[in-house]
C-alpha positions as CSV (number, residue, x, y, z in Angstrom):
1,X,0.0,0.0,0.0
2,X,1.4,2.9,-1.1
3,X,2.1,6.4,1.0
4,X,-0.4,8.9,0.9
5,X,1.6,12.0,-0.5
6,X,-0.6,14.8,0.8
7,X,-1.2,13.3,4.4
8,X,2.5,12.8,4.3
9,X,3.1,16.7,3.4
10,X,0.4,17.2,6.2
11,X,1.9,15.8,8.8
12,X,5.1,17.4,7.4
13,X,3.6,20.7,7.7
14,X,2.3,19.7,11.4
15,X,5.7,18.7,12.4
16,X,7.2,22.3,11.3
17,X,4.0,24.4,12.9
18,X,5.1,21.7,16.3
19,X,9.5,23.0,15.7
20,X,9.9,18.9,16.7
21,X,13.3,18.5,14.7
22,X,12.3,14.4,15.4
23,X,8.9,14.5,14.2
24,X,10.2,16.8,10.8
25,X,12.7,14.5,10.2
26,X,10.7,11.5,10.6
27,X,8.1,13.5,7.8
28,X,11.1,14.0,5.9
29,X,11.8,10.5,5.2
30,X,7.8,9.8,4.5
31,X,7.6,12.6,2.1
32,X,11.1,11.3,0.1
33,X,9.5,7.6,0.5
34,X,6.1,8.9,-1.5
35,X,8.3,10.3,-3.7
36,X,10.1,7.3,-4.6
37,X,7.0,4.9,-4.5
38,X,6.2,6.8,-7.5
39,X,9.7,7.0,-9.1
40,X,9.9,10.7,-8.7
41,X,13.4,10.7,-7.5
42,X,14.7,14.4,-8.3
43,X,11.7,15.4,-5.7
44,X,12.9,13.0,-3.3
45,X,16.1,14.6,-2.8
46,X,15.5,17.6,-1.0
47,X,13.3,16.1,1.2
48,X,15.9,13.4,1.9
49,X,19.0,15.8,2.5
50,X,16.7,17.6,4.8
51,X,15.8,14.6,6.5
52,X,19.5,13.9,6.5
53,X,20.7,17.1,8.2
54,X,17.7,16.8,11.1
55,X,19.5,13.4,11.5
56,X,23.0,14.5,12.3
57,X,21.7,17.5,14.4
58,X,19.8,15.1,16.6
59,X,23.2,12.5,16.5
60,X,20.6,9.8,15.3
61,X,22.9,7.3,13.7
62,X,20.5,5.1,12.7
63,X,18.0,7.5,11.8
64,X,21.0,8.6,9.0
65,X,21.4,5.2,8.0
66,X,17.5,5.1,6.9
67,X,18.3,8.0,5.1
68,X,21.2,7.0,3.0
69,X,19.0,3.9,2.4
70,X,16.4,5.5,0.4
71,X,18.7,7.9,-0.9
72,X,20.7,4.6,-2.5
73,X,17.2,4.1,-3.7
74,X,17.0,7.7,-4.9
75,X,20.5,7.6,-7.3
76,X,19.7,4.0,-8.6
77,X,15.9,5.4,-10.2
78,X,18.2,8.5,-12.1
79,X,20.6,6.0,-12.9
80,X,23.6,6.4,-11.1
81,X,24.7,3.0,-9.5
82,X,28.1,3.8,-8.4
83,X,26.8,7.2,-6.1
84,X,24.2,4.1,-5.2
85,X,26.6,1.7,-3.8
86,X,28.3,5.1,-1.9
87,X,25.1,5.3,0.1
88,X,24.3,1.3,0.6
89,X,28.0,1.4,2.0
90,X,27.3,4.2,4.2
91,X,24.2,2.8,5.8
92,X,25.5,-0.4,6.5
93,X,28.3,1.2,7.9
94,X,25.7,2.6,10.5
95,X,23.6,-0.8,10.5
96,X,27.0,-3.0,11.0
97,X,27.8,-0.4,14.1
98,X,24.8,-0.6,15.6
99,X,24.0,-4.9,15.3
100,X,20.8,-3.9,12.9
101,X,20.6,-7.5,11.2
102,X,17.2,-6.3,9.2
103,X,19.3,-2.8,8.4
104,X,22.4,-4.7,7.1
105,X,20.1,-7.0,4.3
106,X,19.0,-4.2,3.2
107,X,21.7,-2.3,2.7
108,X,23.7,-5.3,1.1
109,X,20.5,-5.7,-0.6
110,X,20.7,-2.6,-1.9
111,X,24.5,-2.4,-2.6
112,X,24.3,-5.6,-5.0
113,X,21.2,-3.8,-7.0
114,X,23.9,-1.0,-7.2
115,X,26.8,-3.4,-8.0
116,X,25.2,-5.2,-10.4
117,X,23.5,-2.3,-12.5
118,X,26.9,-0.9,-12.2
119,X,28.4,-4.2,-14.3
120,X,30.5,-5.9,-11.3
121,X,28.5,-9.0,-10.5
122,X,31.4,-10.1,-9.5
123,X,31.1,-7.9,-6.3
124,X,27.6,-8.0,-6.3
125,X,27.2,-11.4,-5.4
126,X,29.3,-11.7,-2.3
127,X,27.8,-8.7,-1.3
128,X,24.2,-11.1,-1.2
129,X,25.9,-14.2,-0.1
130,X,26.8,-12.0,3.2
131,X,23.4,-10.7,3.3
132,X,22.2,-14.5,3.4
133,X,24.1,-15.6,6.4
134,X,22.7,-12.7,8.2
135,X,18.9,-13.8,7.6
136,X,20.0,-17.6,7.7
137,X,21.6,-16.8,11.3
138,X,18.2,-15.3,12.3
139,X,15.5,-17.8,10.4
140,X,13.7,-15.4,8.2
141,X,12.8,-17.4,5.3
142,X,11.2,-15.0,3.5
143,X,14.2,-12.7,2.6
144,X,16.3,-15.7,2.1
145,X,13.8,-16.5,-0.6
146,X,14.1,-12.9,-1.8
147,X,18.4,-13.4,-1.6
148,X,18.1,-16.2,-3.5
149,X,15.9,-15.0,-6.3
150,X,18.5,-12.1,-6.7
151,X,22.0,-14.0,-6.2
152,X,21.2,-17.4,-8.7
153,X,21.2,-14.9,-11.7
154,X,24.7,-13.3,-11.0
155,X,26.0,-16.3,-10.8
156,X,24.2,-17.3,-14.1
157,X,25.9,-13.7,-15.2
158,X,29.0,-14.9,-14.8
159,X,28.6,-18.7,-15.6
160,X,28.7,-20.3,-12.5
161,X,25.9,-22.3,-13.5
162,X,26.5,-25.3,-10.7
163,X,26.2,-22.2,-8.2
164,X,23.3,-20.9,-10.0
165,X,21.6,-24.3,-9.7
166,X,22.3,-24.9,-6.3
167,X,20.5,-21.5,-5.4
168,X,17.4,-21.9,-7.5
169,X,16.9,-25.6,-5.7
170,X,17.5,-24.0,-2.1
171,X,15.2,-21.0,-2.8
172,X,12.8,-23.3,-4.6
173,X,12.9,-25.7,-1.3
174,X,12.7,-22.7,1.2
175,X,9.8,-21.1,-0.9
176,X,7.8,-24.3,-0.7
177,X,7.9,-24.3,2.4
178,X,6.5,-21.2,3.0
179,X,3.8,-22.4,0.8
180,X,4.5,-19.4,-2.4
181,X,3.8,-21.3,-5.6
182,X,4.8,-18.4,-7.3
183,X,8.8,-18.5,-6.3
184,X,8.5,-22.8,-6.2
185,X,7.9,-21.8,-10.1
186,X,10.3,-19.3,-11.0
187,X,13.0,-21.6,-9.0
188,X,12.2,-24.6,-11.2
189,X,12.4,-22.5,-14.5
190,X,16.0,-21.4,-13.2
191,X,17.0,-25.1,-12.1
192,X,15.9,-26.5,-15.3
193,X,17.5,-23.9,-17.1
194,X,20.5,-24.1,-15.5
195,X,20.5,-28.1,-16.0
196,X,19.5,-28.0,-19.7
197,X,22.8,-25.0,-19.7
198,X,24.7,-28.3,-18.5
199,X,23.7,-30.9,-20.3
200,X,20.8,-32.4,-18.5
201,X,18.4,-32.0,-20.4
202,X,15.9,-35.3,-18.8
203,X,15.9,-33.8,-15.4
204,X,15.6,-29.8,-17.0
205,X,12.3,-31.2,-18.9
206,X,10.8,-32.4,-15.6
207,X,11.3,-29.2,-13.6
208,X,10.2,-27.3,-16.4
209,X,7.1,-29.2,-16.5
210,X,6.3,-29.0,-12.6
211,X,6.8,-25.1,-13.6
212,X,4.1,-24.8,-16.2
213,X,1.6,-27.0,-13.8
214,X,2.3,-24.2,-11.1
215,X,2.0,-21.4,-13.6
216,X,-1.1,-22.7,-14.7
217,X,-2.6,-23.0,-11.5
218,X,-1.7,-20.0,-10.4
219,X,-4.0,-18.8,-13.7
220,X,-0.9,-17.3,-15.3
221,X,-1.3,-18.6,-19.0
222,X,1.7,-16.4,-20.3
223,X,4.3,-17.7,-18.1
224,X,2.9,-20.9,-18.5
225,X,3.4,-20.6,-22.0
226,X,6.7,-19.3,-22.2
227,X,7.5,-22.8,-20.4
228,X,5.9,-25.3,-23.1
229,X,7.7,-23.0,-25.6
230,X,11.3,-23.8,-23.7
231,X,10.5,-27.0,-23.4
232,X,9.3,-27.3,-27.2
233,X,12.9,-26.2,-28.3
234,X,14.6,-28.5,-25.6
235,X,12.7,-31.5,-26.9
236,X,13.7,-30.4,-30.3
237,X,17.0,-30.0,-29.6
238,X,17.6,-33.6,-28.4
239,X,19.5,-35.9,-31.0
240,X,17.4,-38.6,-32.5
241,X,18.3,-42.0,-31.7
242,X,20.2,-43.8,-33.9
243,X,18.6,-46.8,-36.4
244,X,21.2,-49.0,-34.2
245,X,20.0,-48.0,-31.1
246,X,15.9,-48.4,-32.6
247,X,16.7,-52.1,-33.7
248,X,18.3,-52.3,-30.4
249,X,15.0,-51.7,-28.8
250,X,12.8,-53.9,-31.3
251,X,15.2,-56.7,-30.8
C-alpha cells in the first residue's frame, strides 16, 4: 500500500508548525519515500538531504542510515549505480555499528542492485551471499527467498551455472515451504535452465514441467506458456536415436 503523499506533506507541515526536529525528520523521510514509490526521484532529494541534516543534528545514527538507504534508492531510479553503492556502503556502515541484522540486508541488498546495474556481479554477489548468512543466522525465510531469487542470476551472469543451480533448488525448497507457488515456479524455470545449460536435459524437462503445472494453476497462461515453448525447443533440440539403437530396442 502505497504512502499517501498529501497526508505525508500534512503531517510534514504539522511537524514544522510543532519545531519537533524528530517529528520533521521522521516527515522528511515519509515525504522522500512517496516520492520514490512513484519514481519521482529528483523530488525526493530535497526532502531526503533535509531529512539527513535533522538526523545528524539530533546524532541519530541510525535514523541517518534510513536516510542513506532510500537515498541509495534515490541515485539508482536516475541512474547512477556507483553514487548508489556510496550510500548502501554508508548505511551499512551505520547498521554493522549498531547490530541492525534487518538494516544490514537491506543495505547489502541494496548495494548488489547498485553493484550489479553498475556491471560488477562479481562484487555484487558476495555482497548477497553476506546478506544470506545474516537472515539464515536469524530464520527469516522470506528474505532468504528474496536473496536467493537475486543471487542465482549473477551467478548465471558470470557462468557459474552449478552455483546458480544450487540457489534456484534451495530457494525453490525454502519457498515451498513457506507455501508461495509463485517462487517454487520461478525456481524450477532457473533449475531446469541451468540443467538443460549443463547438459541435463531429462531432469531440466521435468522441472520445467512442474513449472508450467504451477504457472497454470496459479491462472498465469503467459508464463505458462513461455515454459511449453522452452521445453518445445529443448525436446527439439535432443538428438534422434540412432537406427542401431531403434533395432536395439525392437530386438
Amino acid at each position: 500500500m502505497k504512502i499517501d503523499l498529501n497526508e505525508a506533506l500534512d503531517q510534514l507541515e504539522n511537524m514544522r508548525e510543532l519545531d519537533s526536529d524528530e517529528g520533521v525528520a521522521n516527515a522528511l523521510l515519509k515525504v522522500a519515500m512517496a516520492y520514490l514509490e512513484r519514481g519521482k526521484a529528483e523530488m525526493a532529494a530535497e526532502p531526503l538531504e533535509e531529512a539527513y541534516y535533522y538526523c545528524r543534528r539530533l546524532d541519530n545514527d541510525l535514523g541517518r542510515a534510513h536516510v542513506s538507504l532510500r537515498q541509495g534508492q534515490m541515485e539508482l531510479l536516475l541512474g547512477q549505480p556507483v553514487q548508489a553503492a556510496a550510500k548502501y556502503r554508508q548505511a551499512l556502515e551505520v547498521y554493522q555499528s549498531q547490530q541492525d541484522i534487518a538494516g544490514q540486508v537491506s543495505a547489502l541488498e541494496g548495494l548488489a542492485q547498485a553493484l550489479a546495474v553498475g556491471g560488477s556481479p562479481d562484487q555484487a554477489a558476495p555482497a548477497l551471499e553476506q546478506a544470506l548468512a545474516l537472515t539464515a543466522g536469524h530464520g527469516d525465510q522470506v528474505a532468504a527467498v528474496l536473496l536467493r531469487q537475486y543471487l542465482a542470476p549473477l551467478y548465471r551472469q558470470m557462468g557459474r551455472y552449478e552455483d546458480a543451480l544450487e540457489v534456484y533448488l534451495a530457494m525453490g525448497q525454502a519457498a515451498q515451504e513457506l507455501g508461495d507457488l509463485q517462487r517454487v515456479a520461478l525456481a524450477l524455470v532457473g533449475a531446469g535452465s541451468m540443467q538443460a545449460q549443463t547438459g541435463r536435459t531429462g531432469v531440466a524437462l521435468k522441472n520445467l514441467e512442474q513449472a508450467q503445472r504451477a504457472f497454470t494453476e496459479l491462472g498465469q497462461a503467459t508464463l505458462a506458456s513461455q515454459v511449453e515453448q522452452e521445453m518445445a525447443r529443448l525436446r527439439a533440440a535432443q538428438p534422434s536415436p540412432s537406427p542401431e539403437t531403434l533395432e536395439g530396442r525392437d530386438a
